[in-house]
LUMNUVO-875381 format. One line per 10 residues: number of its first residue (from 1); for each residue x, z, y of N, C-alpha, C, O, CB. Coordinates in steps of 0.02 Angstrom, whole numbers. Glycine has a CB too. Example, Ala and Ser with C-alpha at 12.3 -4.5 7.8 and 13.67 -1.06 7.14 Angstrom:
1	660:390:-284:615:390:-225:660:390:-165:712:423:-166:565:452:-224 ~ 642:354:-112:684:357:-53:645:394:2:670:402:57:704:286:-30
***
This chain:
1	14775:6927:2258:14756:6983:2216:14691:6967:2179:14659:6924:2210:14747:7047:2259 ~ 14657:6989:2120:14618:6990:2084:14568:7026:2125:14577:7052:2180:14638:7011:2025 ~ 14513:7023:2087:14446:7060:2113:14392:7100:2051:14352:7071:2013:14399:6994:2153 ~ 14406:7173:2055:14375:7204:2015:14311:7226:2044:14318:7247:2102:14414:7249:1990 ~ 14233:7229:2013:14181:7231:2045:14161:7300:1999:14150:7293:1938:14134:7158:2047 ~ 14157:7361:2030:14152:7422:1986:14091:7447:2036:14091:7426:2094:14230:7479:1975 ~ 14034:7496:2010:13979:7520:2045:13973:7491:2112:13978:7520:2166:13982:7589:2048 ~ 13962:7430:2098:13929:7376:2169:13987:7393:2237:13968:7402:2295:13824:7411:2201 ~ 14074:7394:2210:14116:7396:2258:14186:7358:2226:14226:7373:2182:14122:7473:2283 ~ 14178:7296:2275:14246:7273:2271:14305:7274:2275:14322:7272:2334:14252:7253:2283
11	14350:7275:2237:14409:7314:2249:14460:7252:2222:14463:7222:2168:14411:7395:2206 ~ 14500:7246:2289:14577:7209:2253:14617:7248:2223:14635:7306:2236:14629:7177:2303 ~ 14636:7195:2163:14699:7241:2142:14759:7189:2104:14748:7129:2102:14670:7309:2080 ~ 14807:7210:2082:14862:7193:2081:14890:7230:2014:14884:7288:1995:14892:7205:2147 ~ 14931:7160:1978:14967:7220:1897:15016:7178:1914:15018:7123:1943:14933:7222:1789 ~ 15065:7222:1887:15131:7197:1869:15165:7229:1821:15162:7290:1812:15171:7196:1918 ~ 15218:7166:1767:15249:7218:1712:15214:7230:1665:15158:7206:1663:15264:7280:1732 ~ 15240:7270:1614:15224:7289:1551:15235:7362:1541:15271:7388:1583:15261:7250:1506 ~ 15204:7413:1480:15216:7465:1456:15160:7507:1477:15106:7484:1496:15279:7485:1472 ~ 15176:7578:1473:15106:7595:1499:15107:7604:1547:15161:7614:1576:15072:7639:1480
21	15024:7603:1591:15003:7591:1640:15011:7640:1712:14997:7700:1709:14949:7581:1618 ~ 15032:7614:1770:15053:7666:1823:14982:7656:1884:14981:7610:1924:15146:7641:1860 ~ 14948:7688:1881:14913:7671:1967:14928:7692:2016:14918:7752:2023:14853:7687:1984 ~ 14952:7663:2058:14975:7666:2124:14930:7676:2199:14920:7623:2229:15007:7610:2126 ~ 14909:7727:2225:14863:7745:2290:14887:7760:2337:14927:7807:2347:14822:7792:2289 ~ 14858:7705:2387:14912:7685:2447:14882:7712:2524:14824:7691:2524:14921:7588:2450 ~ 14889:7736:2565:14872:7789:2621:14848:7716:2683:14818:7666:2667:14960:7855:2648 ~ 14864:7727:2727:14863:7706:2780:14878:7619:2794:14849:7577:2828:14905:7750:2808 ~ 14927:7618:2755:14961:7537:2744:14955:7519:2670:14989:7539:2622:15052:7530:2767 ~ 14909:7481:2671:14871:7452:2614:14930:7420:2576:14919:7432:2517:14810:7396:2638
31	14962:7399:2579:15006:7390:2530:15083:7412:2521:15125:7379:2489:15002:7334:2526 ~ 15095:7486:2561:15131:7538:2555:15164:7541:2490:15225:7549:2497:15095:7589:2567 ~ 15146:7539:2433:15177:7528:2364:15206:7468:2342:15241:7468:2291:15133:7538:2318 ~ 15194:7403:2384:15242:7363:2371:15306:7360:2357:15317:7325:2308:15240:7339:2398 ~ 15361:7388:2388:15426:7389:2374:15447:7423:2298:15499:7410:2268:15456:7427:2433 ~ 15394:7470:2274:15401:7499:2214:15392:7446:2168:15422:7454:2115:15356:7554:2204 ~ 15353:7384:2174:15340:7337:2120:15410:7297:2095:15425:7274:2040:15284:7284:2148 ~ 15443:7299:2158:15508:7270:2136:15560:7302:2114:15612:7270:2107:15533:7241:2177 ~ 15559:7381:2095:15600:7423:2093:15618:7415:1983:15581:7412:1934:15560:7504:2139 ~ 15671:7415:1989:15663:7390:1893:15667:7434:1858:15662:7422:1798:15717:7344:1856
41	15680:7514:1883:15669:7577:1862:15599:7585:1835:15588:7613:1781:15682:7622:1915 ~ 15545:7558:1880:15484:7547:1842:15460:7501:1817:15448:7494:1757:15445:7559:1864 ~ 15448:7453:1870:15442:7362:1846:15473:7349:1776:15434:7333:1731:15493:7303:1905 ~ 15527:7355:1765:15557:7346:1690:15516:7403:1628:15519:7396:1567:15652:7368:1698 ~ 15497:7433:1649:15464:7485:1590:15401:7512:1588:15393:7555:1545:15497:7544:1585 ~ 15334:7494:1637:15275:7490:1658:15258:7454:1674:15292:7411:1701:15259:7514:1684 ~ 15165:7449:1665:15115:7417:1688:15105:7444:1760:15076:7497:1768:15058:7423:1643 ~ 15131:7403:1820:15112:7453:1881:15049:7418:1910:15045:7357:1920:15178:7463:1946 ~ 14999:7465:1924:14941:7444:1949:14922:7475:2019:14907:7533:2031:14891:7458:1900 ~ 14929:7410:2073:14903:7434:2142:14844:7413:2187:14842:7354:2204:14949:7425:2179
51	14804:7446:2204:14751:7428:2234:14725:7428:2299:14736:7485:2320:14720:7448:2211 ~ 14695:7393:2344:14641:7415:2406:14594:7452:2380:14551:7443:2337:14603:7356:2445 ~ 14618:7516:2429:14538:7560:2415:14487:7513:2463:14491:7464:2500:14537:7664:2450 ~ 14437:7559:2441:14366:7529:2473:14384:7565:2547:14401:7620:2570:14276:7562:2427 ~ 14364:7480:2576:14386:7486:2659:14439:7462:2678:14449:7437:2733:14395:7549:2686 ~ 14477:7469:2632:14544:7420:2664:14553:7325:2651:14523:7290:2611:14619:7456:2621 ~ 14592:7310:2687:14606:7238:2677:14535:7189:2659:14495:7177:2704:14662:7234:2612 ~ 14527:7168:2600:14480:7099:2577:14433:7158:2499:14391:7133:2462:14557:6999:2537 ~ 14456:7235:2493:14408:7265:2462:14338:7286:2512:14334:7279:2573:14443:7324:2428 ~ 14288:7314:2466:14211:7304:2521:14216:7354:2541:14230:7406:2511:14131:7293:2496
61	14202:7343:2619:14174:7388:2673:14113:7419:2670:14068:7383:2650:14171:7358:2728 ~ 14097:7486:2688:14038:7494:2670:14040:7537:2744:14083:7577:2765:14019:7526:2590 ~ 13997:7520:2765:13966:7576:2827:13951:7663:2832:13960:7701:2879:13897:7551:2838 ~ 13933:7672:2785:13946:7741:2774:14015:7792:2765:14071:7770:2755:13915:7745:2725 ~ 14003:7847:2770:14073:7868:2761:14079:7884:2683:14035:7903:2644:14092:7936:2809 ~ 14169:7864:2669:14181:7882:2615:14254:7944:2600:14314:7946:2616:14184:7814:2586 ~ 14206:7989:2559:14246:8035:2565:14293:8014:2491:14282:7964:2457:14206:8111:2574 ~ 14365:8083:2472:14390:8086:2440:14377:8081:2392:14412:8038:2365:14408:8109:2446 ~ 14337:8105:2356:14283:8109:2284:14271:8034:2285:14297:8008:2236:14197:8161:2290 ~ 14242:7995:2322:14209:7943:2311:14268:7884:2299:14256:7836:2262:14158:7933:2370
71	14342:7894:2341:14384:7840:2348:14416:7854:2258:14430:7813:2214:14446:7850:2428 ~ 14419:7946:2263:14425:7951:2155:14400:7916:2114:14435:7886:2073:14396:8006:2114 ~ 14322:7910:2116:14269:7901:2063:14283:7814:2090:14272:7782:2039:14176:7952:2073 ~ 14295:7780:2129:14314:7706:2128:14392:7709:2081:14399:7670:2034:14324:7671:2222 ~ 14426:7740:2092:14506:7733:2063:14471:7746:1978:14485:7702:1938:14583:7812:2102 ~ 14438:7787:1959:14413:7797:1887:14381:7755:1866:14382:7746:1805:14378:7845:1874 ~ 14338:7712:1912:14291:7654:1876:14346:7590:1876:14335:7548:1832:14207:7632:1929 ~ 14397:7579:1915:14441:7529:1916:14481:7544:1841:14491:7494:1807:14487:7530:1990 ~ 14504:7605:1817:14556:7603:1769:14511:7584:1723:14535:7546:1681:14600:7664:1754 ~ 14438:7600:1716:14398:7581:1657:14377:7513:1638:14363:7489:1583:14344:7613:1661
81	14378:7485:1705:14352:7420:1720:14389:7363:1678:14364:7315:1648:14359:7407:1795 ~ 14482:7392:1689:14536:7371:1672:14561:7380:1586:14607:7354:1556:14576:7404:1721 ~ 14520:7419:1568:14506:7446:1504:14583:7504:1482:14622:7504:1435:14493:7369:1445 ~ 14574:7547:1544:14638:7594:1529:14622:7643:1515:14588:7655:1565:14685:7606:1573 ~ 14617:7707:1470:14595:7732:1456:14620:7786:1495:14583:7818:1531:14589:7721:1405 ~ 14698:7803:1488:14756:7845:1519:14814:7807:1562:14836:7750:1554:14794:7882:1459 ~ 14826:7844:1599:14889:7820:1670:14898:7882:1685:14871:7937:1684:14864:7770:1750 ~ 14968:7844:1704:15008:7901:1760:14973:7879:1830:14955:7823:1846:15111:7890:1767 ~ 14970:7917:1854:14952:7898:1935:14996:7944:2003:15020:8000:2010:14861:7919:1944 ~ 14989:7881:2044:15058:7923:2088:15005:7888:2157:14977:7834:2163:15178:7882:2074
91	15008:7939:2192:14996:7943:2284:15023:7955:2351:15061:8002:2361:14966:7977:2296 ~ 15014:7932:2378:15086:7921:2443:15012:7949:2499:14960:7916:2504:15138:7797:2465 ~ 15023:8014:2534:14986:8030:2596:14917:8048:2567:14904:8084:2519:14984:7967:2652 ~ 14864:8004:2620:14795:7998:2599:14781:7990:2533:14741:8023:2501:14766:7950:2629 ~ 14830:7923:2504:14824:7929:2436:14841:7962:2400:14822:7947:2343:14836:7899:2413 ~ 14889:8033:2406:14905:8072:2343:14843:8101:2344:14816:8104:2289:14970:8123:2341 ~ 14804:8132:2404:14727:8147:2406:14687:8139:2338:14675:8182:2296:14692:8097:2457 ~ 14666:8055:2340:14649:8042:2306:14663:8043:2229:14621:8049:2184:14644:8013:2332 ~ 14732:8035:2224:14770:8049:2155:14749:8125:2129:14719:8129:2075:14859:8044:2166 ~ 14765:8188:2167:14737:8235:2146:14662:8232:2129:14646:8226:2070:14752:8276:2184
101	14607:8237:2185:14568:8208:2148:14539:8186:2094:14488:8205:2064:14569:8192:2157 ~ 14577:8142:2085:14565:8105:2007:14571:8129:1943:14540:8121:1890:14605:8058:1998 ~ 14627:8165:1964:14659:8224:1905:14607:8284:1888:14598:8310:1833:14735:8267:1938 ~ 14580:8298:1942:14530:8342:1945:14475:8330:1899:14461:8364:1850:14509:8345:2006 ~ 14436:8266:1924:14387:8241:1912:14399:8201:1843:14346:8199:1811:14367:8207:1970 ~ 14436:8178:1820:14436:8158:1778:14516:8161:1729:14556:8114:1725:14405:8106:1799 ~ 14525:8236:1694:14575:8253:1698:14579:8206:1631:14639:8213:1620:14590:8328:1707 ~ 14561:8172:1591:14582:8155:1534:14602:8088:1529:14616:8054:1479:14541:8169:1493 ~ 14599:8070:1602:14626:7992:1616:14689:7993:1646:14720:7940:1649:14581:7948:1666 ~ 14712:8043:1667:14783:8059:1723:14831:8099:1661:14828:8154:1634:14759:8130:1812
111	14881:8030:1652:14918:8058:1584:14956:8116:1645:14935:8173:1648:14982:7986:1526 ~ 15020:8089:1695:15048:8127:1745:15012:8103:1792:14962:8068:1791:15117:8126:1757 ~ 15054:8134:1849:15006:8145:1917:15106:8139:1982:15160:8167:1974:14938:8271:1912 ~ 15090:8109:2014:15145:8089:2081:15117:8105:2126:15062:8078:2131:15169:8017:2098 ~ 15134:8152:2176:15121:8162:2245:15194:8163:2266:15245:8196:2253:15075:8229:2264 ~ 15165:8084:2328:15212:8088:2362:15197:8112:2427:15166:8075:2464:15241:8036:2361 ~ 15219:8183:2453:15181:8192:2504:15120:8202:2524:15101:8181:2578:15188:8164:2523 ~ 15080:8239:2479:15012:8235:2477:15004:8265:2569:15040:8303:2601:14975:8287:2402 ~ 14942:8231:2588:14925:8259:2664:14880:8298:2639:14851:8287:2586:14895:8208:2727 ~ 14870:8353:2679:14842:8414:2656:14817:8438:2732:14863:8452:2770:14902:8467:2612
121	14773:8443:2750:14759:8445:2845:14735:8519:2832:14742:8552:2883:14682:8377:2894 ~ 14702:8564:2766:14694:8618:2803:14743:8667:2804:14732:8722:2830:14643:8645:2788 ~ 14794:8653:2780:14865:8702:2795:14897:8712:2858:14907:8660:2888:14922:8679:2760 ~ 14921:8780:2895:14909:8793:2959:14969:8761:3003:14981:8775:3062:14899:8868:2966 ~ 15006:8715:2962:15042:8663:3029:14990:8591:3048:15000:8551:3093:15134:8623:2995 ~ 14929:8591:2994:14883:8530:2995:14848:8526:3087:14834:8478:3123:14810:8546:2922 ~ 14844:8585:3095:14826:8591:3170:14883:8554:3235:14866:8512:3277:14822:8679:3182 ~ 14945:8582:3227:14991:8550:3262:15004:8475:3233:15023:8434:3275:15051:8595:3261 ~ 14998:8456:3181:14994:8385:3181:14939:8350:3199:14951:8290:3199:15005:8365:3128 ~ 14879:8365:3217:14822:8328:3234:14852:8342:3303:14860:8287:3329:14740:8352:3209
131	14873:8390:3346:14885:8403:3418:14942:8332:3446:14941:8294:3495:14925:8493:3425 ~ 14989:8340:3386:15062:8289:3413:15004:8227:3384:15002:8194:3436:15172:8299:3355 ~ 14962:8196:3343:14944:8130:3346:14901:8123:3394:14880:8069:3413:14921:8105:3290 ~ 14883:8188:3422:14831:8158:3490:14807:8081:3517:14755:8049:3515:14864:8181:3551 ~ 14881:8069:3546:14876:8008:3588:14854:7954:3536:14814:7911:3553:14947:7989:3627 ~ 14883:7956:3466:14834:7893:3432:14773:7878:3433:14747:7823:3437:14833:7889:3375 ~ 14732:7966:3425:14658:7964:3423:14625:7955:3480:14563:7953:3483:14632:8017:3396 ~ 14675:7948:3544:14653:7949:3590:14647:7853:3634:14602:7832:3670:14697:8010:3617 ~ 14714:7814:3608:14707:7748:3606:14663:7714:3561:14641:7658:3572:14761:7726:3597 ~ 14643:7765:3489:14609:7735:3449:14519:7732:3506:14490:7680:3523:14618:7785:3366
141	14505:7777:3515:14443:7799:3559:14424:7729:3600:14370:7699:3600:14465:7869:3618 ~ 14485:7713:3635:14501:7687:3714:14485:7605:3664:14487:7559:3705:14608:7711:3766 ~ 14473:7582:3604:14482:7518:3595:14541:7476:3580:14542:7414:3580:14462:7499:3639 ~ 14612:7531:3562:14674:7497:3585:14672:7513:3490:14704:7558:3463:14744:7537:3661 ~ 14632:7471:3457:14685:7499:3387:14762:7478:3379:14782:7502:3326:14653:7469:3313 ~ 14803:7448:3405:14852:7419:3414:14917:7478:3401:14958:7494:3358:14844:7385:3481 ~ 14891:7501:3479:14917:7556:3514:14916:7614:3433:14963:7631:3397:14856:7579:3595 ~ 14852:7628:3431:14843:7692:3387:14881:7687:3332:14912:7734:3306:14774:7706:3363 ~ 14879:7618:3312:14914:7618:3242:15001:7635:3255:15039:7650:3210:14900:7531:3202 ~ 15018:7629:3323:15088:7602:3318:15105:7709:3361:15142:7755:3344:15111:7492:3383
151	15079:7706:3390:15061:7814:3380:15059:7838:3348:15099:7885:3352:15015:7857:3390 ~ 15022:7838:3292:15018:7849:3234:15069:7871:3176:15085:7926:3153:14996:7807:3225 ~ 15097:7781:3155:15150:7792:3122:15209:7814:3164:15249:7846:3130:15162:7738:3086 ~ 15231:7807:3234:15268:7844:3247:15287:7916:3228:15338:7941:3205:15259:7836:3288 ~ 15216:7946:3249:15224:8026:3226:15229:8039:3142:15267:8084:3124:15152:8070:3254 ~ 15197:8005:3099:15204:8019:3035:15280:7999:3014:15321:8035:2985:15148:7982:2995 ~ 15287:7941:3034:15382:7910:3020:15430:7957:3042:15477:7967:3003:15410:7836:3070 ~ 15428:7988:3096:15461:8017:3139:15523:7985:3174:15582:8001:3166:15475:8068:3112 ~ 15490:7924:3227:15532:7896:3247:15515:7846:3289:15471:7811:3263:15562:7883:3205 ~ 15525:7835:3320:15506:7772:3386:15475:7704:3345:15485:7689:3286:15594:7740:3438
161	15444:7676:3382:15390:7639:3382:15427:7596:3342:15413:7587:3283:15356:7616:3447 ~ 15493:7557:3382:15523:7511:3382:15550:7520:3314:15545:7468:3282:15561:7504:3437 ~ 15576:7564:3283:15624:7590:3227:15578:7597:3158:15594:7584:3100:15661:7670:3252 ~ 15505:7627:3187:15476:7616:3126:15431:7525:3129:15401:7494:3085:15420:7691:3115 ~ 15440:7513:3177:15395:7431:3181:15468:7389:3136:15452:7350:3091:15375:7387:3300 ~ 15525:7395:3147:15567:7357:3105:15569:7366:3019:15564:7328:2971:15632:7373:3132 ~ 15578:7433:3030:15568:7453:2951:15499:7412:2897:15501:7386:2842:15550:7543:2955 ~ 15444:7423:2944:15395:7397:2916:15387:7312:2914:15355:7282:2870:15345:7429:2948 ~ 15424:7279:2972:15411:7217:2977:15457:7181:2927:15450:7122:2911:15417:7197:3045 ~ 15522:7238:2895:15561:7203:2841:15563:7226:2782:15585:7190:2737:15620:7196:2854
171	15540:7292:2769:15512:7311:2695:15433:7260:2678:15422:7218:2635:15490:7412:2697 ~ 15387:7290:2738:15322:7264:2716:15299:7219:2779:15261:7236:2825:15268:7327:2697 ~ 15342:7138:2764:15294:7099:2820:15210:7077:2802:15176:7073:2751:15336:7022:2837 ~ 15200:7065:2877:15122:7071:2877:15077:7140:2862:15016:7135:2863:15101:7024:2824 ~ 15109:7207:2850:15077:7285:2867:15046:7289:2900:14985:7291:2893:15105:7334:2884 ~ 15078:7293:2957:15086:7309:3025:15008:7283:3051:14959:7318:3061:15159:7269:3063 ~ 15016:7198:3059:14943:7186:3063:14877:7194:3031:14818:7193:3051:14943:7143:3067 ~ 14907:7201:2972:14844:7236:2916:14823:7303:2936:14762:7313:2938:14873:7249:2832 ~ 14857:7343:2950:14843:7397:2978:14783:7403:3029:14727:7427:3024:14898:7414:3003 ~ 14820:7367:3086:14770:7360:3129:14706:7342:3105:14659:7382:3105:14788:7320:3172
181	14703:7291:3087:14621:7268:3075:14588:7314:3023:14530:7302:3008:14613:7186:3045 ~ 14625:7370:2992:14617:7417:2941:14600:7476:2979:14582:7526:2949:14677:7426:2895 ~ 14604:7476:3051:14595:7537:3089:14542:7594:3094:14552:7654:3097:14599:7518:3141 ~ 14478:7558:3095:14405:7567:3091:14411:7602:3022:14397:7662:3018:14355:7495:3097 ~ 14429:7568:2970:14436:7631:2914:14468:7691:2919:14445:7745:2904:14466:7614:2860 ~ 14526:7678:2944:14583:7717:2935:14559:7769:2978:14531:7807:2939:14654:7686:2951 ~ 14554:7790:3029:14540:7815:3094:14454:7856:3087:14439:7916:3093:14545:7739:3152 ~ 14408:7793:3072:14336:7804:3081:14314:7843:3004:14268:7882:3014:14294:7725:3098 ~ 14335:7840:2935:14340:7847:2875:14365:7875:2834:14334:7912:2795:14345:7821:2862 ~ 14431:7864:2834:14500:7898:2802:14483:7970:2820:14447:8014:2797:14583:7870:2839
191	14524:7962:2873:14537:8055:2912:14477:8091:2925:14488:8151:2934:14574:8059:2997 ~ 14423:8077:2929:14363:8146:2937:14360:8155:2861:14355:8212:2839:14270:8128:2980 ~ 14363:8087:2805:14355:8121:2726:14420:8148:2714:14416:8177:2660:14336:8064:2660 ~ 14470:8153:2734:14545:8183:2724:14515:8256:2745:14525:8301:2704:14619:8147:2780 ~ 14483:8269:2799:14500:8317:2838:14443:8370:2799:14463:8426:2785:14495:8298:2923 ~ 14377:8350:2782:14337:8377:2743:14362:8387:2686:14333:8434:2659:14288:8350:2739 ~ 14406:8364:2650:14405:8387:2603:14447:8459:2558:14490:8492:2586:14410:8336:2588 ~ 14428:8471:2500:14428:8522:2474:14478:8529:2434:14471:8488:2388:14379:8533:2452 ~ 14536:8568:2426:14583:8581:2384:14655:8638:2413:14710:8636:2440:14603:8507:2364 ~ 14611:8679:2388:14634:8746:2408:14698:8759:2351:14731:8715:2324:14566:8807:2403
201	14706:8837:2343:14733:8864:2273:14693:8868:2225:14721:8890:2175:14759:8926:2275 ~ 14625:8855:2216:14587:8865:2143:14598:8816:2122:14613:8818:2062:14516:8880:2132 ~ 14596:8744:2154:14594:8640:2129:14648:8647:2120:14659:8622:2064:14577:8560:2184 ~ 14698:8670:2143:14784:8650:2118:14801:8705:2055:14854:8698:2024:14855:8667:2199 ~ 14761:8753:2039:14795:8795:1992:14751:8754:1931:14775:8756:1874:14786:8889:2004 ~ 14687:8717:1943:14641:8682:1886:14677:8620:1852:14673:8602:1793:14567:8654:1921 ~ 14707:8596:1894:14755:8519:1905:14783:8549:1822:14809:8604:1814:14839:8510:1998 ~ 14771:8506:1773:14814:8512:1689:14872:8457:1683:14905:8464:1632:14754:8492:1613 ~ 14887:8416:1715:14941:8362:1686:14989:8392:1716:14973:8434:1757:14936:8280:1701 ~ 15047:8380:1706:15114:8364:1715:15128:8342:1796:15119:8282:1805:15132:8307:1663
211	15145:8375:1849:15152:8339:1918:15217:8350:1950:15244:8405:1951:15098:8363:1969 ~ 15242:8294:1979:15290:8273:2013:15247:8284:2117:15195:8263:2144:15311:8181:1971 ~ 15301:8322:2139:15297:8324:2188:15365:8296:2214:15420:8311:2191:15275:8380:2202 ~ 15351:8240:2281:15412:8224:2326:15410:8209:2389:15362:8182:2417:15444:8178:2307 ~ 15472:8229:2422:15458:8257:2473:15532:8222:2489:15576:8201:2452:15436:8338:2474 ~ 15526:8224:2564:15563:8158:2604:15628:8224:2643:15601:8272:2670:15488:8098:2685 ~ 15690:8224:2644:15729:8270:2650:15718:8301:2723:15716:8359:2743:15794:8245:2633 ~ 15709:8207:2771:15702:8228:2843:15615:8212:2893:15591:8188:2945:15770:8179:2879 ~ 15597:8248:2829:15492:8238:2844:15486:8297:2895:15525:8339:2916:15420:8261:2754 ~ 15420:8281:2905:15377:8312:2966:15373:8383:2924:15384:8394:2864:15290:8267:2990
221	15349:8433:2984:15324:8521:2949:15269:8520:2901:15262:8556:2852:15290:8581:3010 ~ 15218:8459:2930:15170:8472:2870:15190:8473:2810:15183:8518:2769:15125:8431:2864 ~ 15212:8426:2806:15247:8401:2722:15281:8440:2701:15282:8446:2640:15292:8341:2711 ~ 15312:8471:2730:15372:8542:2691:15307:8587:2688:15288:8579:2630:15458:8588:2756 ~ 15276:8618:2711:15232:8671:2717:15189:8651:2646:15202:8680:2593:15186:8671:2795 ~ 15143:8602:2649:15116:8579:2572:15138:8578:2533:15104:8596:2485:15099:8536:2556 ~ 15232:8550:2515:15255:8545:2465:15253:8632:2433:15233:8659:2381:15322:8505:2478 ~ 15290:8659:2509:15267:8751:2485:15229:8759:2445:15239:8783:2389:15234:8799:2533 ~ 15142:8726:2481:15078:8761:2422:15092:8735:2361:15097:8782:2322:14991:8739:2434 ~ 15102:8679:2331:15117:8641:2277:15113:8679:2247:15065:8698:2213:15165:8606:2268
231	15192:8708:2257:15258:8724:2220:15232:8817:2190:15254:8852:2144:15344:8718:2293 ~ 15175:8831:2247:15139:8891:2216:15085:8916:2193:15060:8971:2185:15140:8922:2240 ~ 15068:8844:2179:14987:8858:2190:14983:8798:2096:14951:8820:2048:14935:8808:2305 ~ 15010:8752:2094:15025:8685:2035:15041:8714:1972:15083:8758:1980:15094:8632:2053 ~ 15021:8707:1905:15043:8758:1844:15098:8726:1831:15150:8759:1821:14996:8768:1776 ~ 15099:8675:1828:15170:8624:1789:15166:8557:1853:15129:8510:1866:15144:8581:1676 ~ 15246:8595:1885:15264:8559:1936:15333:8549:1928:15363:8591:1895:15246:8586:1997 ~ 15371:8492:1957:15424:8472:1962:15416:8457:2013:15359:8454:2037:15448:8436:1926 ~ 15489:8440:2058:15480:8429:2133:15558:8405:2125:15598:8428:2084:15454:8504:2192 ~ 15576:8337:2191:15629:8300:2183:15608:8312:2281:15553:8330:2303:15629:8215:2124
241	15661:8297:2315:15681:8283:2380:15733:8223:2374:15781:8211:2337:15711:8347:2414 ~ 15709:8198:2415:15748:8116:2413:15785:8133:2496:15758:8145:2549:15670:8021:2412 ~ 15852:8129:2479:15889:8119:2554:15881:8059:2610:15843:8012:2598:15959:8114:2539 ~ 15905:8062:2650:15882:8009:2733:15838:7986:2724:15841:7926:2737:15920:7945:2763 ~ 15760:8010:2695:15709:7996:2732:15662:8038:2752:15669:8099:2747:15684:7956:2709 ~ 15598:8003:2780:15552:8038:2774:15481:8043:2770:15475:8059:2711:15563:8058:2798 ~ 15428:8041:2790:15350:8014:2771:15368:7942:2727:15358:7946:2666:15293:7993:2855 ~ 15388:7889:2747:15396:7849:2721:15431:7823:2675:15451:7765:2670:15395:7833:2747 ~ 15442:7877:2631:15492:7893:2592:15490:7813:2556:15522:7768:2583:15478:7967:2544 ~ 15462:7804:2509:15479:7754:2479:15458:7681:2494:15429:7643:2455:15466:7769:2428
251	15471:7673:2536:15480:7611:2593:15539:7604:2616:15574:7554:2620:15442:7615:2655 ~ 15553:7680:2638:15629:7666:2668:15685:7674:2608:15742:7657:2621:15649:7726:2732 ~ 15671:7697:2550:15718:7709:2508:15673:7693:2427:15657:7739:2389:15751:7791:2525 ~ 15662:7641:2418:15635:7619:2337:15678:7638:2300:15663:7628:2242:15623:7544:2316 ~ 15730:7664:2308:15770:7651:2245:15761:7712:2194:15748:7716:2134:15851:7640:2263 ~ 15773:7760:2245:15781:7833:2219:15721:7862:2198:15717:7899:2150:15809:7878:2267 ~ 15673:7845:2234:15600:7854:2221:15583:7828:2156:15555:7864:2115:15557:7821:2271 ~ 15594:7778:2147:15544:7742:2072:15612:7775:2022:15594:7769:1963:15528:7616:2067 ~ 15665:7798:2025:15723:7809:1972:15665:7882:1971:15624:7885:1925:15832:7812:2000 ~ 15667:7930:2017:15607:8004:1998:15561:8001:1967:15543:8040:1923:15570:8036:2048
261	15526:7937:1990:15454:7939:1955:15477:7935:1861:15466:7971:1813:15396:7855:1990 ~ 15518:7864:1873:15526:7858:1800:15552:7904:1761:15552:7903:1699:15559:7812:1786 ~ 15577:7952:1803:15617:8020:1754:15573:8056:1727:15567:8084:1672:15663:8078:1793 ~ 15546:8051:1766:15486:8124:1740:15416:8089:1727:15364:8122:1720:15470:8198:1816 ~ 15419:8019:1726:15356:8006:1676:15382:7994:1622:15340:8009:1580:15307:7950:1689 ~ 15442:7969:1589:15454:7961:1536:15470:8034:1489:15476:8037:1428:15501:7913:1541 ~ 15475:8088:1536:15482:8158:1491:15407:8181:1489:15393:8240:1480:15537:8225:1529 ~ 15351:8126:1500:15286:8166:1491:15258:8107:1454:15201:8122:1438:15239:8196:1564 ~ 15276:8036:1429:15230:7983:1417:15194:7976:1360:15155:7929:1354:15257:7932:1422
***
């Protein structure tokens, strides 16, 4: 991957393709958007651009915490850096976070906007999902990032260790271990700025572009419950459900996923 150096933070990133430009913000598994690069629904008709946020993989670590706002205002200095003026931008989890965000903060750079699944922790199933990930935060504590990571995605996948460790070891080999050594972010970083942060019904009714919401047919309660707020809270929303999957929607199913995105960015481009 390349190396973009924006307000004294290093950031890998990755283009592929031609047309206009897609940024891609990736949650938990740093290179979660991979399978989309090969998908020719987009690859054939966009610039897709994917990155390490700050903290993940070989982008810079910084000791302090970094909240949502801050992982934005890096995604805004990267498109500038890149000399993009406008993108679509699409987010999977933590990263649709950030994707909103961005839209927020800098609405005149976010031609559309993709949430896939945006995580949303203060909506009132966010409580019972911090309860069922317990045991991750609790191996995470104990020194076992191993353990936590593989708890973790269990509960978000919805599915045994073993079932989501295959999926990942043959959509995205080498994740799995990236993850881990990604833990200390993910765990120590990610989730208290996930969990602080702010986006009620006033940030989603402010949100001006064009947004795609998607949502995995056989996902967790959170994710149905958020897609809810979206869908009532978003001025100009579209919303697609992709069948047999779920959190991991487009990992386990690229196909159908990048055919949505491309539908409804090309009726906004």
């Amino acid at each position: 991957m390349d190396i973009a150096t924006v307000d004294g933070v290093d950031l890998e990133y990755e283009m592929v393709g031609s047309g206009e430009p897609v940024l891609l913000i990736s949650p938990v598994l740093a290179d979660g958007f991979v399978p989309l690069l090969a998908a020719p629904e987009l690859a054939d008709r966009y610039r897709l651009i994917r990155y390490h946020k700050r903290g993940w993989a070989g982008s810079t670590h910084t000791g302090a915490q970094v909240t949502v706002e801050d992982h934005a205002a890096d995604a805004a200095a990267l498109l500038e850096y890149l000399g993009v003026q406008r993108a679509h931008v699409a987010g999977h989890s933590s990263g649709a976070a950030v994707a909103a965000q961005l839209a927020l903060d800098h609405p005149d750079t976010v031609r559309t906007l993709t949430l896939l699944e945006l995580s949303l922790l203060s909506v009132p199933s966010g409580a019972a999902f911090f309860e069922q990930a317990g045991p991750a935060f609790e191996a995470y504590g104990n020194g076992d990032h191993e353990g936590a990571i593989a708890r973790f995605m269990s509960v978000v996948g919805g599915a045994d260790w073993a079932t989501c460790r295959a999926l990942l070891d043959e959509r995205l080999p080498g994740s799995v271990a990236q993850a881990v050594k990604d833990a200390d972010t993910f765990f120590g970083v990610e989730l208290p700025g996930l969990g602080a942060w702010t986006f009620g019904a006033e940030q989603a009714a402010a949100i001006s572009c064009p947004v795609l919401s998607v949502l995995g047919a056989e996902t967790q309660p959170l994710w149905v419950e958020v897609a809810a707020f979206l869908r009532s809270s978003v001025p100009h929303i579209d919303e697609v459900t992709i069948d047999g999957v779920g959190h991991l929607l487009h990992i386990q199913r690229a196909e159908p996923v990048a055919r949505a995105m491309a539908e409804f960015m090309s009726r906004h481009g």
